[in-house]
C-alpha positions as CSV (number, residue, x, y, z in Angstrom):
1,X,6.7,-1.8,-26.1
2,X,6.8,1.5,-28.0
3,X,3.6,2.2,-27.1
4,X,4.3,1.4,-23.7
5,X,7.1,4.0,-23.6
6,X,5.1,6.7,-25.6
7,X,2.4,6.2,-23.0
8,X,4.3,6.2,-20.2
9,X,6.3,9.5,-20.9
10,X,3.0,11.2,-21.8
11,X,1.9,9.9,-18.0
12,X,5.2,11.5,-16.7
13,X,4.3,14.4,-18.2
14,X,0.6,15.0,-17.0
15,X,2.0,14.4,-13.5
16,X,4.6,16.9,-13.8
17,X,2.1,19.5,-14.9
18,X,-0.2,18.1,-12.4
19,X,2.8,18.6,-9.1
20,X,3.7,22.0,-10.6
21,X,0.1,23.6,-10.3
22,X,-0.5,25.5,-7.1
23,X,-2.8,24.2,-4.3
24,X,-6.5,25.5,-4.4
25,X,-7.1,28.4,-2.6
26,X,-10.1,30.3,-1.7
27,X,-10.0,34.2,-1.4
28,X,-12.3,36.8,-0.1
29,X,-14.6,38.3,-2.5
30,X,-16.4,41.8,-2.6
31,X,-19.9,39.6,-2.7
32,X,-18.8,36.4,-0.4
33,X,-16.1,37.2,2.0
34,X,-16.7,33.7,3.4
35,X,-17.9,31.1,1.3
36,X,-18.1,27.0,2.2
37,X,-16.1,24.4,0.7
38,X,-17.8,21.5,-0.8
39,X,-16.7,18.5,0.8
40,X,-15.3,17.1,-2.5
41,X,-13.3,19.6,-3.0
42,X,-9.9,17.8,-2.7
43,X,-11.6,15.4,-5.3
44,X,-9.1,14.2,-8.5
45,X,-10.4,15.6,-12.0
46,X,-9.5,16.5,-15.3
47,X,-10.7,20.1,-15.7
48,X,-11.0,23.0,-13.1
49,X,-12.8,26.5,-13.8
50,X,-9.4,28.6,-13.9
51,X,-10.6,32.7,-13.1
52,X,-8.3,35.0,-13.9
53,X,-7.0,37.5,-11.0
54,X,-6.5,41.3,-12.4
55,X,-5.6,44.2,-10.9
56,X,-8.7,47.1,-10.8
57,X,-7.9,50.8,-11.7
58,X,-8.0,50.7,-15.5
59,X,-7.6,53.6,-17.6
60,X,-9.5,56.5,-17.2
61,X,-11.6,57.1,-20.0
62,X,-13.7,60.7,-20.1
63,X,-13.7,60.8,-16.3
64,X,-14.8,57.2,-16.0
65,X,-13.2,55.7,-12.6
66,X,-13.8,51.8,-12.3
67,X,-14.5,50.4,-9.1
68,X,-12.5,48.5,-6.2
69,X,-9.1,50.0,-6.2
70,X,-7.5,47.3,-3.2
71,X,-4.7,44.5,-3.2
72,X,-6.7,42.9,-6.0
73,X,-4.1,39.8,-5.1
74,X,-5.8,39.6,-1.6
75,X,-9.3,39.6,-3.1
76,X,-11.9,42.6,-2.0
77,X,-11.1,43.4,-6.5
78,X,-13.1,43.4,-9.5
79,X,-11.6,39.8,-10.2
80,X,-14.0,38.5,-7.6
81,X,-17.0,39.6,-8.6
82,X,-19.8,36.5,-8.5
83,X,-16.7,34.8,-7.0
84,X,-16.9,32.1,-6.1
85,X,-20.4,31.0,-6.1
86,X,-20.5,31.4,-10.1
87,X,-17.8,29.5,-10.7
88,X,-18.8,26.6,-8.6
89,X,-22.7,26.7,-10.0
90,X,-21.3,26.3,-13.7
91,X,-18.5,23.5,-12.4
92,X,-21.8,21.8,-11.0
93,X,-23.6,22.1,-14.5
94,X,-20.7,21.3,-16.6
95,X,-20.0,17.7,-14.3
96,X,-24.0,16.7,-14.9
97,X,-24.5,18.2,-18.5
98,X,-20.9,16.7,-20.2
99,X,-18.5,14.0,-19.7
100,X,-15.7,16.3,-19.1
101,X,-14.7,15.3,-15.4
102,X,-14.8,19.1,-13.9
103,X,-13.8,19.6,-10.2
104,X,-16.4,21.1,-7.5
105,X,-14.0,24.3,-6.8
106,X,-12.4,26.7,-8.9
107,X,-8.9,27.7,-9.3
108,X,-7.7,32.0,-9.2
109,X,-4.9,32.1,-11.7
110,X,-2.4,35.1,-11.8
111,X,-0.6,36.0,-14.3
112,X,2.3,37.7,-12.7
113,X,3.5,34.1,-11.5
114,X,3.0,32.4,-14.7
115,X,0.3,30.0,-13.5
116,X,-2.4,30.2,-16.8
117,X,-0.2,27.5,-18.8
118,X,-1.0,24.7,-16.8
119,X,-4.9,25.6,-17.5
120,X,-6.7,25.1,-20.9
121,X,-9.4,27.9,-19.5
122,X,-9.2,31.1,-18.5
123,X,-12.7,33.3,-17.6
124,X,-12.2,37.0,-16.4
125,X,-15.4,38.9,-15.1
126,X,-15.8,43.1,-15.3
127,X,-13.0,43.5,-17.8
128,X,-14.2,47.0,-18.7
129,X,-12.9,48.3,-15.4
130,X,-9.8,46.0,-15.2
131,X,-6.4,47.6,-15.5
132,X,-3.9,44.8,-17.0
133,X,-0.1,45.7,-16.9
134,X,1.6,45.4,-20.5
135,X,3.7,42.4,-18.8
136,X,0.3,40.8,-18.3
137,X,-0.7,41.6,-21.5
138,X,2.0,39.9,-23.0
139,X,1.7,36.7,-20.6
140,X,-1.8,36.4,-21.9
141,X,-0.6,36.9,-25.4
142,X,1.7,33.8,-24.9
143,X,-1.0,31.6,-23.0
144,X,-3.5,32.1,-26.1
145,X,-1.0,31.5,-29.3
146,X,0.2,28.6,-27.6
147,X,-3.6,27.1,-27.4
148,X,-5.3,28.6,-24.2
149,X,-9.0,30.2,-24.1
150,X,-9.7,33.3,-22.8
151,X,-13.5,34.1,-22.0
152,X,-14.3,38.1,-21.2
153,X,-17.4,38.5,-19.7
154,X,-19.7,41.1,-18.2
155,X,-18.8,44.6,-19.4
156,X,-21.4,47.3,-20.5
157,X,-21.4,50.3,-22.4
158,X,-19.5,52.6,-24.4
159,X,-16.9,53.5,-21.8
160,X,-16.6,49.9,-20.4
161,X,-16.2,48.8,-24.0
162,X,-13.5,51.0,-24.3
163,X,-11.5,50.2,-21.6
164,X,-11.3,46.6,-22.4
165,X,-10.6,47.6,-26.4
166,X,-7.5,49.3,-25.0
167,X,-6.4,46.7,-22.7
168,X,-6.6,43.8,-25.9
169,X,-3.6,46.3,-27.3
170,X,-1.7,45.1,-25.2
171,X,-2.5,41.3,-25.7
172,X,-3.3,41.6,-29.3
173,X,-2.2,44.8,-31.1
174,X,-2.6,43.7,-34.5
175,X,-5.7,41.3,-34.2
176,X,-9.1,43.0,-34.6
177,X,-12.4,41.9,-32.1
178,X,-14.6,40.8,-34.7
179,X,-18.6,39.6,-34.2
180,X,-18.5,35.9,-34.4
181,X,-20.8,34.4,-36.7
182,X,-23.3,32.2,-36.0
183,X,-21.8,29.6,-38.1
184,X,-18.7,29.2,-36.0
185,X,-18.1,25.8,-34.2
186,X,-17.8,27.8,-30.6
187,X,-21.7,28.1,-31.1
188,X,-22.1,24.3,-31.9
189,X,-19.5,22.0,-29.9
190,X,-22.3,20.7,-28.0
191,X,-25.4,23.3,-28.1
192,X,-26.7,24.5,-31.4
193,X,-27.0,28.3,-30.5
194,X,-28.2,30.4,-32.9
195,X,-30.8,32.0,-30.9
196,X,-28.8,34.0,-28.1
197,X,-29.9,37.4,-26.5
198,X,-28.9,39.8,-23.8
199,X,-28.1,38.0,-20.5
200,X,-28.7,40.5,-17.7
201,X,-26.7,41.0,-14.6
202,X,-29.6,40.5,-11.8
203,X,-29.1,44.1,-10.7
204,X,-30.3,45.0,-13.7
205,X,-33.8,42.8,-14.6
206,X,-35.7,45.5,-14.2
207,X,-34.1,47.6,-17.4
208,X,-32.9,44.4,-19.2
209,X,-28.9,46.1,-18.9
210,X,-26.7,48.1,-17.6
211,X,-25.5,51.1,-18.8
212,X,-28.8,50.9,-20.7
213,X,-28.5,54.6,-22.5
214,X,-24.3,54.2,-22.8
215,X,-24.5,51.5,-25.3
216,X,-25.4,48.8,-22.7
217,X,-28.5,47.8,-25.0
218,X,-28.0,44.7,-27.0
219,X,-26.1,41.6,-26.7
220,X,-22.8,41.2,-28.9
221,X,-20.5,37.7,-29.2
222,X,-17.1,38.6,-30.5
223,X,-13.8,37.2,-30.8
224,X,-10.4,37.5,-31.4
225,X,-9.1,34.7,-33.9
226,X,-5.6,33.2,-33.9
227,X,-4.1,32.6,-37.7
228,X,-5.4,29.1,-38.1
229,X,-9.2,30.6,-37.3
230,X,-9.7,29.5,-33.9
231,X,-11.6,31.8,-31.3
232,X,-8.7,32.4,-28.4
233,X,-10.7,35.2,-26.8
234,X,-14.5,35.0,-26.6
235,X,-16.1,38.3,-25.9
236,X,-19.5,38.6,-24.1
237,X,-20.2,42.1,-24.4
238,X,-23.3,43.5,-23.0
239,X,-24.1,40.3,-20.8
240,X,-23.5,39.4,-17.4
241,X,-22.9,35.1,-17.9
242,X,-21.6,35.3,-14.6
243,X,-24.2,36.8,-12.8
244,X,-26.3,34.3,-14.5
245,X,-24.4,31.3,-13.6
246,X,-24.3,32.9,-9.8
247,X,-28.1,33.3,-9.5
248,X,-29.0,30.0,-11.6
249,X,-30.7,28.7,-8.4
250,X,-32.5,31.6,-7.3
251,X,-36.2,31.6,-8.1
252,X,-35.9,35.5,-8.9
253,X,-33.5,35.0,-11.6
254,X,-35.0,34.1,-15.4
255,X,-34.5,30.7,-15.9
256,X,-34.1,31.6,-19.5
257,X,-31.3,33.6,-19.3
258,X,-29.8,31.4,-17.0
259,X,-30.2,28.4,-19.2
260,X,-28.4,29.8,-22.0
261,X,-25.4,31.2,-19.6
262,X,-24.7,27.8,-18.4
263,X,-25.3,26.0,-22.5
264,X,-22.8,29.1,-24.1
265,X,-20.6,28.1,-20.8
266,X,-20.5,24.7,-21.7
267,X,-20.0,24.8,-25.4
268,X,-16.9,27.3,-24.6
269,X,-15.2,24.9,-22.4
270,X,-15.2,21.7,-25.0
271,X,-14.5,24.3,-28.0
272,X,-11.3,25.1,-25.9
273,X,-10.7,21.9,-25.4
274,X,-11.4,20.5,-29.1
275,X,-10.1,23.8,-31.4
C-alpha cells in the first residue's frame, strides 16, 4: 500500500509538470520561415529537444556587432539559427540510436517566463552574439544548480569567445570554463569519445572554420562544473554541432563530422539525464 501511495503521488506529480508545460509551438526562423510538421507531432514522450530563445545584440566587443537585432521572441533571431530542422534531425537520431522516448518536434523555451524547469535540456546555438539580460542570467543560474543541462554551441573566434565569456558572468561569476577532460563521463555515457575534432558549420567546409585567423582554428570541449563535479554547461567552442545535425542528410555535408555531432549529442542528453 505504501508503495502504492509513494507511486501514485510521484504520478500526480509528473502530470502536474506535464499540464503546466506550454503547448508546442513552431516559430519563424532566419533559415526556415516555414517548416512542416511531422504528423506525429502531438505524439506522448518522455523527452523533448528544449532550445533556448535569447535575445541578439550582445555586447560590443572592439567594434564587433552581432547579427539579427529583431523581436528575437517572434523568431527572425540568432536563437533560430538551424531552427528547426536541427533540432528535429537529432530528435530523429536520438529516438533510433537510444531508448530514451524523444518526441519528433522541439520545444523554444524562454527564460523570461520561467519555462526551462520543466525541461532537463537546454541547447542554445550562436551564443557569441547573444545578448542575455542579468535576470536571464540568473534564471539560468537557478535552472543549472538545481540539476538542468545547458549545451552552448556554435561560436567562433576570439571576439565570439568573448562575448559568451562575459555573458557566463552573469550565470556563473565565480565558476571558471574549464577544458573537459577526456576522462569525464559526458564523453562516455553511451559513446566512448576520445577522438573528437573540429565540426564545421557547412558555410565554412571549404576553410575547415570560421573566423579561421580570429581564433576560429581548433576545436575546444569545455565546461562549467557545479560543486559535486557535474558538467551543467557544456561548451562547444569552435564547432558548429548544429549545423551538423541540420545537414546530416545532405550528401554535401561530411558524414564524419556529422556522425560525431549526433554521438557527442546523444551522450549529452543521457549525461543530463544520469549526472
Amino acid at each position: 500500500m505504501r508503495l502504492r501511495f509513494v507511486l501514485g503521488i510521484l504520478g500526480l506529480a509528473v502530470s502536474g509538470a506535464l499540464l503546466a508545460q506550454k503547448p508546442f509551438r513552431q516559430y519563424p526562423g532566419v533559415e526556415y520561415t516555414q517548416f512542416e510538421t511531422p504528423p506525429d507531432w502531438a505524439d506522448k514522450a518522455e523527452f523533448a529537444f528544449a532550445r533556448l530563445m535569447f535575445p541578439g545584440g550582445g555586447p560590443d566587443v572592439d567594434g564587433y556587432y552581432p547579427r539579427f537585432q529583431g523581436d528575437w521572441r517572434l523568431g527572425l533571431s540568432l536563437w533560430t539559427q538551424d531552427y528547426p530542422r536541427a533540432d528535429r534531425h537529432f530528435s530523429a537520431a536520438l529516438r533510433r540510436l537510444t531508448r530514451v522516448s524523444t518526441r519528433s518536434v522541439e520545444q523554444p523555451i524562454n527564460l523570461d517566463e520561467n519555462e526551462e524547469f520543466d525541461w532537463p535540456w537546454l541547447y542554445a546555438v550562436q551564443v557569441g552574439e547573444w545578448g542575455i539580460t542579468p535576470r536571464q542570467g540568473k534564471e539560468l543560474r537557478e535552472y543549472l544548480l538545481r540539476g538542468g543541462f545547458f549545451a552552448a554551441d556554435d561560436f567562433h573566434g576570439d571576439m565570439e569567445r568573448e562575448v559568451f565569456e562575459r555573458s557566463m558572468k552573469l550565470v556563473f561569476p565565480d565558476r571558471p570554463i574549464v577544458d573537459i577532460p577526456d576522462d569525464d563521463a559526458i564523453f562516455h555515457t553511451v559513446y566512448d569519445l576520445n577522438d573528437r575534432f573540429q565540426i564545421p558549420g557547412q558555410a565554412h567546409l571549404r576553410e575547415g572554420c570560421k573566423n579561421c585567423d580570429e581564433g576560429g582554428r581548433g576545436a575546444h570541449w569545455r565546461g562549467i562544473y557545479d560543486d559535486k563535479g557535474r558538467v551543467m554547461i557544456a561548451i562547444s567552442y569552435n564547432s558548429d554541432m548544429g549545423d551538423a545535425w541540420e545537414w546530416a542528410d545532405d550528401p554535401y555535408y561530411p558524414e564524419k563530422a556529422a556522425s560525431l555531432a549526433i554521438r557527442i549529442g546523444v551522450n549529452y542528453v543521457v549525461y543530463s539525464m544520469t549526472h
